[in-house]
C-alpha atoms as a printed R data frame, in Angstrom:
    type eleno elety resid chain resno      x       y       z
1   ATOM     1    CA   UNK     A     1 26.597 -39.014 219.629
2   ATOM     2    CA   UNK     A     2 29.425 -40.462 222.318
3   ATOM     3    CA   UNK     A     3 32.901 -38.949 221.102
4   ATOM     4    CA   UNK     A     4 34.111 -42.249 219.932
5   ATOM     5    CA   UNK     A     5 31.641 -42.617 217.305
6   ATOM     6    CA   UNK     A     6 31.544 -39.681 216.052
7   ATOM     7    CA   UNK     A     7 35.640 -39.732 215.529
8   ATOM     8    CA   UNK     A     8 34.869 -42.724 213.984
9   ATOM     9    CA   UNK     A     9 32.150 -41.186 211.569
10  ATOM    10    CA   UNK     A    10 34.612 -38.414 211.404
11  ATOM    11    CA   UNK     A    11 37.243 -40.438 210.438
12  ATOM    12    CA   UNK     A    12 34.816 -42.643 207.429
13  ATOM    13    CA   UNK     A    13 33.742 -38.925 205.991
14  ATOM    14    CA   UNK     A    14 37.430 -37.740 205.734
15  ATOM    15    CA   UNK     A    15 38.194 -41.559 204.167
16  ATOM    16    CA   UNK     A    16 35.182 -40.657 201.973
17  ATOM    17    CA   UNK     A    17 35.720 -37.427 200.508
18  ATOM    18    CA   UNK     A    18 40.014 -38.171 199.953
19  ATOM    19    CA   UNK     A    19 38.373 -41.112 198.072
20  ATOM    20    CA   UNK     A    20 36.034 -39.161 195.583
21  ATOM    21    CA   UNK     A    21 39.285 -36.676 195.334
22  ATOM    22    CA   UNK     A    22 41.513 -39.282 194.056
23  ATOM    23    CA   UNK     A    23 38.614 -41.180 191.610
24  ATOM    24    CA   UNK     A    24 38.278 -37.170 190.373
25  ATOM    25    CA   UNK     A    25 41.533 -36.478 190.091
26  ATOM    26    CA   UNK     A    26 42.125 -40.288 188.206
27  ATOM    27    CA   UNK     A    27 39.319 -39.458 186.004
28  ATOM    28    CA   UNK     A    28 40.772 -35.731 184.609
29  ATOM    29    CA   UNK     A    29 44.449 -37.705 184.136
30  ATOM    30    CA   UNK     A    30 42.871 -40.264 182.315
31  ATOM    31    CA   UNK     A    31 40.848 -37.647 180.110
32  ATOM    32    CA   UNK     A    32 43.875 -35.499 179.697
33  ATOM    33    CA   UNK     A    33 45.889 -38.615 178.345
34  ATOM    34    CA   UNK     A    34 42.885 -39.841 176.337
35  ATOM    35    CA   UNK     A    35 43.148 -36.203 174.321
36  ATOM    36    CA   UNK     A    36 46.671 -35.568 174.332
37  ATOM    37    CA   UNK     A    37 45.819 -35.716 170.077
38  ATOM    38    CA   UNK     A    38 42.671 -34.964 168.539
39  ATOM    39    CA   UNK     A    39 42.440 -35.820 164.688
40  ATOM    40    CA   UNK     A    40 41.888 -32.839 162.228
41  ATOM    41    CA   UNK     A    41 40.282 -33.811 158.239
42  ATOM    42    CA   UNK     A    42 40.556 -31.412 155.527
43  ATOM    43    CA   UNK     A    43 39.808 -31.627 152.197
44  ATOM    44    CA   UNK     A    44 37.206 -33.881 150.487
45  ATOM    45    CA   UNK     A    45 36.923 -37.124 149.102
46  ATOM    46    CA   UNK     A    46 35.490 -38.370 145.542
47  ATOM    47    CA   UNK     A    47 33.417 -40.970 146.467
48  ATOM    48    CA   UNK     A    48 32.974 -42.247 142.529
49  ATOM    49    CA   UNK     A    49 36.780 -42.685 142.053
50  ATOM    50    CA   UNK     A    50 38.846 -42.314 145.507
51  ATOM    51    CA   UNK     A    51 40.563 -45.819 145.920
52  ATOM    52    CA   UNK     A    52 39.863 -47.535 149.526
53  ATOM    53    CA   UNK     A    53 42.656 -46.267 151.520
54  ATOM    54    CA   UNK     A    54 41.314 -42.625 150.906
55  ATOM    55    CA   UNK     A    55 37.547 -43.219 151.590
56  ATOM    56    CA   UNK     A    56 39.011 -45.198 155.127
57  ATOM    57    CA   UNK     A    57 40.617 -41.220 156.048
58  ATOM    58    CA   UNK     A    58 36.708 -40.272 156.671
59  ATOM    59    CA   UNK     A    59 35.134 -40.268 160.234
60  ATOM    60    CA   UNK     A    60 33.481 -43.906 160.476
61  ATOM    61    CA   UNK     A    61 34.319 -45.603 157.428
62  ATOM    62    CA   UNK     A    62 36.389 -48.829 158.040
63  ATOM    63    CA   UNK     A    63 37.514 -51.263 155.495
64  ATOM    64    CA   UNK     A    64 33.974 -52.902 155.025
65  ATOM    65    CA   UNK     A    65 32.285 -49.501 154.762
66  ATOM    66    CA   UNK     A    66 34.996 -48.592 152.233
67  ATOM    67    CA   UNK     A    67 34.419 -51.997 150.214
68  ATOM    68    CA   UNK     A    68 31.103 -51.652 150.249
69  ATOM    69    CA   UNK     A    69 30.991 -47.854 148.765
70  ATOM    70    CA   UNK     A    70 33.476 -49.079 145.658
71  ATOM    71    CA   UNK     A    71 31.380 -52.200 144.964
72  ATOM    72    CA   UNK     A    72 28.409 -49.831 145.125
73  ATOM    73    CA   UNK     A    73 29.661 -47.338 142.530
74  ATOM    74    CA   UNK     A    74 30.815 -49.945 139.728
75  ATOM    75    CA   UNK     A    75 27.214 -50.637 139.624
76  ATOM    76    CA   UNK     A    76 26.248 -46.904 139.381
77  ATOM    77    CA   UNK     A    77 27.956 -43.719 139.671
78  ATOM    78    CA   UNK     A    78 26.730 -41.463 142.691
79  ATOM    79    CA   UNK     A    79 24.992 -38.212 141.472
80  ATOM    80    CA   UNK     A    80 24.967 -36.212 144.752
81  ATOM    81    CA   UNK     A    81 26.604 -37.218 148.123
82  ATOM    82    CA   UNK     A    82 22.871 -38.172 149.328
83  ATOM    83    CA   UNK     A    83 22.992 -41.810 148.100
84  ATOM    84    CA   UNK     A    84 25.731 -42.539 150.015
85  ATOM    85    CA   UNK     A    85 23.421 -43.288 152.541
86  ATOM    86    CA   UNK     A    86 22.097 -46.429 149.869
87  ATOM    87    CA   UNK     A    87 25.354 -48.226 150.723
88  ATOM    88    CA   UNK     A    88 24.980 -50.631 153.885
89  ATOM    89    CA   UNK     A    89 25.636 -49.653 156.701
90  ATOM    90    CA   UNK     A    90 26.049 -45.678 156.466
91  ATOM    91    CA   UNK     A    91 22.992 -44.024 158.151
92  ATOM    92    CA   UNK     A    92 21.627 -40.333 158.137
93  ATOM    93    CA   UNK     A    93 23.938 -40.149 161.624
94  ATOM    94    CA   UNK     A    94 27.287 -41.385 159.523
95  ATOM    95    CA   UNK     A    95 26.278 -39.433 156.469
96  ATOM    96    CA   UNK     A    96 25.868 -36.360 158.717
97  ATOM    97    CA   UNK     A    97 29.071 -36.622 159.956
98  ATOM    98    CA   UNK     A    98 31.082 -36.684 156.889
99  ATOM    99    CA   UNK     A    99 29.198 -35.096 154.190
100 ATOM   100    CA   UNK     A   100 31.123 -31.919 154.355
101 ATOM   101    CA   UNK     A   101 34.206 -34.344 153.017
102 ATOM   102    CA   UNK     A   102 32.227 -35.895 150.333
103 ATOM   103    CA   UNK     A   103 32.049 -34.861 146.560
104 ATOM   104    CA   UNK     A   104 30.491 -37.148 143.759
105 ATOM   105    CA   UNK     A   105 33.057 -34.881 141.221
106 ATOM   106    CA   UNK     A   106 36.608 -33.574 141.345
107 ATOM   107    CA   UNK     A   107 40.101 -34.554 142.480
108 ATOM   108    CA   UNK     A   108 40.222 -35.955 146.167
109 ATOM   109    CA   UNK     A   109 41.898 -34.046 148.427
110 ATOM   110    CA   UNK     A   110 41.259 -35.621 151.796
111 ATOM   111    CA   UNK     A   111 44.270 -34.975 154.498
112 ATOM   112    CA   UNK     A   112 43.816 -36.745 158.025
113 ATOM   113    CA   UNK     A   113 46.274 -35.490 160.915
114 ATOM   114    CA   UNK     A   114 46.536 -35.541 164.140
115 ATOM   115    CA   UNK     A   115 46.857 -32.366 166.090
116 ATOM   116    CA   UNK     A   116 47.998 -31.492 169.978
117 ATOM   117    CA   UNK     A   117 45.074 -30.892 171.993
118 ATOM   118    CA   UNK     A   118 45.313 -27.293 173.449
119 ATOM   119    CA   UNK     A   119 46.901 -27.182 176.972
120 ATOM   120    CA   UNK     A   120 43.989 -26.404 179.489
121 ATOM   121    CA   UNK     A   121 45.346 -23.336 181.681
């Protein structure tokens, strides 16, 4: 390789690797931003009698989700947290994810707040 060519192939590695540095270092910001809070849920929620505002606190349950649970339950009661997964749109994947915050008896309870991430050192 003649000397000018390779500064020149020199010179596109070094452009290269700054490059990948600066998408890297872009990409931990942004992730580091992204998590400055992370949300913690305590507490459980009485899916028979919680009003809509407390069964929107759980992990994937929007205002249709929540609409659709109350109009569910005036029709029957639930019996065990299991036939949540009757009401439209909440799958074995949702149900997974919040059934340790569900309870077909009792007081709710549910508390939603966000938390600091921890500082990565």
């Amino acid at each position: 390789m003649h000397r000018k060519s390779w500064s020149l192939f020199s010179a596109a590695v070094l452009t290269l690797v700054l490059a990948m540095g600066s998408l890297a270092h872009a990409r931990d910001a942004h992730a580091a931003k992204k998590n400055v809070n992370r949300v913690e849920i305590s507490g459980v929620v009485n899916i028979n009698t919680a009003p809509e505002a407390k069964l929107r606190l759980l992990p994937g349950i929007g205002q249709k989700k929540a609409q659709a649970i109350i109009a569910y339950r005036t029709q029957k009661p639930f019996m065990q947290p299991e036939e949540l997964m009757k009401v439209k749109g909440i799958n074995l994947k949702l149900f997974q994810k919040i059934k340790d915050f569900i309870a077909t008896a009792g007081d709710t309870s549910i508390i939603r707040r966000k938390v600091p991430a921890e500082s990565a050192n």
